[in-house]
N, C-alpha and C positions, 0 to 999 in steps of 0.2 A: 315484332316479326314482320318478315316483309311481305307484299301482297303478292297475290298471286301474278298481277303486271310487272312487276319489279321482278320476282322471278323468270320471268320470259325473258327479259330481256338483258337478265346477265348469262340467260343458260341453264339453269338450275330444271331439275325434272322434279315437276308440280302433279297434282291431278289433274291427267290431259291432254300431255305433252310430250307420251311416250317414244313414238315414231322417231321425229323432230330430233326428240333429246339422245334416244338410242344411236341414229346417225353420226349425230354429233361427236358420241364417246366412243365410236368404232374407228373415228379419224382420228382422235386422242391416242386410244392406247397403240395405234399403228405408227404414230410419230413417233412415241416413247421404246417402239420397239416391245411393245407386249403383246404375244399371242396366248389369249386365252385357252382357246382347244386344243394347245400343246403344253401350257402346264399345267391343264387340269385333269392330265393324264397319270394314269399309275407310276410311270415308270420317273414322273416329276415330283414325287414324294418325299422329296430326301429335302436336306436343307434350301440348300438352293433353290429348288422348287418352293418351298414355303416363303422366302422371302422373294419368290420372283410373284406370287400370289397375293402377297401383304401389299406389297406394290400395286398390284393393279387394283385390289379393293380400295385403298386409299385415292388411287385417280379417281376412283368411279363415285364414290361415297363424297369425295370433294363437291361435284356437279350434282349433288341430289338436295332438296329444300331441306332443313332441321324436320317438317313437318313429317316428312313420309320417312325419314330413316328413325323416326320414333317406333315405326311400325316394324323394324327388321328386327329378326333376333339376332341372335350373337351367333346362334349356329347357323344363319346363313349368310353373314356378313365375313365368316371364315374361307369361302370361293367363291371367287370373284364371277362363276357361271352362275353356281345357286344365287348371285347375290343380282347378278342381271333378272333373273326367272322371278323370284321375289318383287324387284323392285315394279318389272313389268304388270304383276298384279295385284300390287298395293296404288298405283298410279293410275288405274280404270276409273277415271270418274261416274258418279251415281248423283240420282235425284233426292232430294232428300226426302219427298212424296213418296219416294218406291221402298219408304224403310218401312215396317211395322210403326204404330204410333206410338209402344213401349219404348221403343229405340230413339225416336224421334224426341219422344221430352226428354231421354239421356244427354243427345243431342244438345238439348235448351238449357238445361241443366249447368252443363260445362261450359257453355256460351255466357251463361250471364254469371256464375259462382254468385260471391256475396257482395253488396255493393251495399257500403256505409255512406250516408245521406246526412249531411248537418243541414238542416231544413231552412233551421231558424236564421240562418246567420247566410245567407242566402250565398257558400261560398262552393258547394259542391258540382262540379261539371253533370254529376247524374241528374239534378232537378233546376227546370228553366226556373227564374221567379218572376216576377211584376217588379215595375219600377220604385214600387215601395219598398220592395226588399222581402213582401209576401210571398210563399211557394207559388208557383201557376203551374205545376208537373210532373211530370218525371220527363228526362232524356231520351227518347227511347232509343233503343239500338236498332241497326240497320235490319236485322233480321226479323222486326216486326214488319218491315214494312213490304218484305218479298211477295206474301200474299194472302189472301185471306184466309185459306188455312190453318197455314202456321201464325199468323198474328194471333185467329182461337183459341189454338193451343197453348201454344208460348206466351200468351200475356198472363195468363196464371201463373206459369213457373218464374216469370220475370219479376211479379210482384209477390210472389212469396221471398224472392231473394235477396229482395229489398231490406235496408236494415236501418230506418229510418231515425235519425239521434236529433232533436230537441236540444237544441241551445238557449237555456233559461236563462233568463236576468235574473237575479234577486229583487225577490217581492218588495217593492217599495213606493214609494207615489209616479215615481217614474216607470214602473213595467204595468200599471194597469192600465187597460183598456179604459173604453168612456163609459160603460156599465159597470166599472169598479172589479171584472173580473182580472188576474194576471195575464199579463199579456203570450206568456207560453201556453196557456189554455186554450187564448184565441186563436194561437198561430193551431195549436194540433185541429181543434175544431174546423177552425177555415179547409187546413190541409185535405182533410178528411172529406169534407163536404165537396172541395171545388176540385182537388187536384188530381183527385183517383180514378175519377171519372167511370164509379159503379165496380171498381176494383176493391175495393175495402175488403170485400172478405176474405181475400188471396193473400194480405197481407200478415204476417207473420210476427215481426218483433215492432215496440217499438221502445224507444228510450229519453231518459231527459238528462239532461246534463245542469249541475249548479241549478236544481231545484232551490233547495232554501240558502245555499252559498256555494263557491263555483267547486266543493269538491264533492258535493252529493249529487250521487249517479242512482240513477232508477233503468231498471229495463223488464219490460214483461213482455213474456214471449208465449206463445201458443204452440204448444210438440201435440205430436197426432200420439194417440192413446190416453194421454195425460192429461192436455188443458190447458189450463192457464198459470204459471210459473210466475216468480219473480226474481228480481237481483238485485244486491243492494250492493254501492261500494263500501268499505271498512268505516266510514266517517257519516254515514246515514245516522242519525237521531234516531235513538232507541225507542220511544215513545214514537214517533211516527214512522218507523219500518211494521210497528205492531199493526196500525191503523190502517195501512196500505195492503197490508198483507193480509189484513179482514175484511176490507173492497173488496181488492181479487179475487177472495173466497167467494161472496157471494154474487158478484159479476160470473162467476165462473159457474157456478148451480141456475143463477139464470140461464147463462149461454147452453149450458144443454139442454133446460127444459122450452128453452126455442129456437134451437139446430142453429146457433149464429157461429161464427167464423172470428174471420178479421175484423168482425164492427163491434167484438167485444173488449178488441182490446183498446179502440178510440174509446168503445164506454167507459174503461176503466180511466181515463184522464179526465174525461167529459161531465160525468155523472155527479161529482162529488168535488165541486169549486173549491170548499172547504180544506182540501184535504191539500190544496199548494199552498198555505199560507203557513 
């Protein structure tokens, strides 16, 4: 979509730009020979008049952003006056401070939707890494950095959004680490420890990919009322989906008997080295 700059300067009516853009389309449909307050009259009700009206909403709805004619209904995209009145009060720009804070995380919400992270493999534009190829963070978006309000707010909804997928090696002399653990346990632990930056409990799912070979998928996720879930793909080892699934279980009766969050689902990776091999 185009920015709100790129807007101005082809014409297009953004939030902001009423006036400006209103003149604009008064010297348009006057070129084109359209007089609104003559066929938005009774007696211009007959055919003619409907297609001299299709016409002029068409000029007008040309020159408006995708973003704000999101906002019109269809019953007043139908005259081209209700469709000026409309557009004139969908176009009043607002602070985003002056909303309620309910509104405001709806706001953060649709800003960041769901954002899949392949960690390990250091190929995702959402997370910067180290030159080893280690995670060093997430990317943040511009809207954290507007101010420190909304950075408070919205770093929680940001990092719940997060959907963070684990690119495992197959366990072999080459993916351990120098303590002999696998090297995808290290990468979650580092992650966890270095890149969250006290954010861990915000965080939501996480997942491994080619756990024990590249087509077994794990993911365990945290839903509010429930807890701690899990998912296997169709080729997970029967024997170790049982095992993993009675982790979770009692990761998950810890995590309430001491109010944890997002750091119980790092526990479930973290806790039990055994359980990747």
């Amino acid at each position: 979509m185009a920015t709100s700059g790129e807007l101005t300067k082809g014409g297009l009516l953004y939030e902001g730009n009423h006036t400006e853009w209103r003149s604009r389309i008064d010297s348009l449909l006057k070129v084109q020979g359209v007089d609104i307050d003559k066929i938005s009259q009774p007696a211009y009700r007959d055919w003619h008049g409907l297609a001299e009206r299709q016409k002029a909403v068409k000029l007008i709805m040309d020159q408006v952003s995708p973003a704000l004619l999101g906002r019109i209904t269809a019953a007043d995209a139908r005259d081209p006056k209700t469709l000026l009145i409309s557009l004139q009060a969908v176009a009043k720009p607002f602070r985003l401070n002056d909303l309620p804070p309910e509104l405001r995380v709806k706001v953060y919400e649709s800003a960041f939707l769901y954002r899949f992270v392949c960690v390990l493999e250091g190929k995702s534009r959402f997370w910067r890494t180290y030159q080893s190829g280690a995670p060093a963070g997430p990317v943040l978006p511009d809207l954290l950095h507007t101010s420190r309000l909304i950075s408070a707010e919205a770093l929680p909804v940001f990092f719940s959004k997060l959907r963070p997928i684990f690119d495992c090696v197959v366990d072999d002399d080459l993916s351990r680490s120098q303590n002999g653990e696998p090297s995808g346990l290290c990468t979650v632990r580092q992650w966890a420890h270095k890149s969250l930056e006290g954010n861990v409990k915000h965080i939501r799912l996480i997942g491994l990919v080619g756990l024990y070979n590249d087509r077994h998928r794990l993911i365990v996720m945290l839903k509010d009322r429930i807890g701690l879930i899990t998912r296997f793909s169709n080729e997970f080892p029967v024997e170790k989906k049982a095992a993993w699934e009675k982790h979770v279980a009692n990761t998950e009766t810890n995590r309430k008997a001491l109010g944890l969050q997002g750091e119980a689902l790092v526990l479930c990776f973290t806790s039990r080295p055994k359980l990747w091999h």
